[in-house]
C-alpha positions in Angstrom: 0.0 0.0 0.0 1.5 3.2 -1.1 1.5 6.6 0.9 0.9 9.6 -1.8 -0.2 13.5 -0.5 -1.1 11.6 3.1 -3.4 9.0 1.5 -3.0 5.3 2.0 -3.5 4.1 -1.7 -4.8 0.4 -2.8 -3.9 -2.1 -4.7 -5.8 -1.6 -7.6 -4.6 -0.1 -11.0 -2.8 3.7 -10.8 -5.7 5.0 -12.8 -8.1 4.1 -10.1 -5.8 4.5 -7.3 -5.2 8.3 -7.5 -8.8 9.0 -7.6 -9.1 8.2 -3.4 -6.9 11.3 -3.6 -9.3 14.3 -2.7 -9.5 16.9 -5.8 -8.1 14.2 -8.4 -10.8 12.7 -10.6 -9.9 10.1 -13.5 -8.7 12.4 -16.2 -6.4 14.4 -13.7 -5.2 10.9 -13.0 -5.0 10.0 -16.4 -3.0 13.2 -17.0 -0.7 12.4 -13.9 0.5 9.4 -15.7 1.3 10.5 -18.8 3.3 13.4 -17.0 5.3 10.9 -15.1 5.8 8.2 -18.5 4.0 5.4 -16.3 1.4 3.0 -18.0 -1.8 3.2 -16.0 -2.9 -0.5 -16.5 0.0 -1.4 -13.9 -1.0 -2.3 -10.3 0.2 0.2 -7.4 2.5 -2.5 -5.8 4.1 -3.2 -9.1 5.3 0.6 -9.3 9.2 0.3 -8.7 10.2 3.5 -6.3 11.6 5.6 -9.2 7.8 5.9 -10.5 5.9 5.9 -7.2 9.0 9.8 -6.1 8.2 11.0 -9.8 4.3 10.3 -9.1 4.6 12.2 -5.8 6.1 15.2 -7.2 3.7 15.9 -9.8 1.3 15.9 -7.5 2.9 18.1 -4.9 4.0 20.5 -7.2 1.7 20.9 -9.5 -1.7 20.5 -8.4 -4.0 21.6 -5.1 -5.5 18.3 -3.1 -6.2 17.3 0.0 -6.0 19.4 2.9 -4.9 22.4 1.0 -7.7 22.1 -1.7 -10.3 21.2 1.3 -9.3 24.7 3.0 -9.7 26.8 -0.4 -13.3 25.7 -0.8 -14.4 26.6 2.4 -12.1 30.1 2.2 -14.2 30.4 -1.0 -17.7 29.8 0.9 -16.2 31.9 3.7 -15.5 34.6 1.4 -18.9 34.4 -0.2 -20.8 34.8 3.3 -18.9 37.6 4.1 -19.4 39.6 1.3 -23.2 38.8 1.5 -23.8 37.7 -2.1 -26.7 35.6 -2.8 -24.7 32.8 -3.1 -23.4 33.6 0.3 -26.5 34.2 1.8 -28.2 30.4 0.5 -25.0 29.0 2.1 -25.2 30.3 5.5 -29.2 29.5 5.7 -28.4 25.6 4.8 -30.3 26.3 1.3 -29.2 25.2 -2.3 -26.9 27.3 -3.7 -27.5 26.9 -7.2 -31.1 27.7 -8.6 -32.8 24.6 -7.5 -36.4 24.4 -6.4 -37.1 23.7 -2.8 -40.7 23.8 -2.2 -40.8 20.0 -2.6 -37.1 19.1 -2.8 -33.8 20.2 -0.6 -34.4 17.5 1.8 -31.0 16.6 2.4 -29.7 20.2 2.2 -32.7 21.6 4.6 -32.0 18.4 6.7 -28.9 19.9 8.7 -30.4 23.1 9.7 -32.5 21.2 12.5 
């Protein structure tokens, strides 16, 4: 089991593996590999160490997950509260954001306000 950006990857093919990442979906992954020359058929224990430091630094350097990523979002919806924008407003009353109905729907959103 391989440690990359504080997540314990599985066994399973690189493509897939990278996505239980936070902020890296299966084309960032995709791109990832063809940064870093490695096939993304292979297992994750069958990366020698080479691949697995080359893997690592892409990710590091060159794109936002995790923790990091986590913390910008909720800067962003921060930011949007405290400029008082609608957006900002629907957030901080526990009500969808983005234009959906909620005279029948919103359960799950509504939900957490109790």
């Amino acid at each position: 089991m391989a440690r990359i950006a504080g997540v314990d990857l599985p066994n399973k093919r690189v493509i897939i593996a990278l996505t239980y990442i936070y902020g890296i979906g299966k084309s960032t992954s995709k791109k990832i590999l063809e940064k870093a020359g490695v096939d993304e058929n292979i297992r994750l224990n069958d990366l020698n160490d080479d691949d697995l430091a080359k893997l690592r630094n892409i990710i590091e350097n060159e794109y936002t997950v995790e923790g990091e990523l986590r913390g910008k979002v909720q800067m962003n919806i921060k930011r949007l509260m405290d400029i008082g924008c609608y957006r900002g407003m629907r957030h901080r009353r526990g009500l969808p954001v983005r234009g959906q109905r909620t005279k029948t729907n919103a359960k799950t959103r509504k939900k957490w306000r109790r």
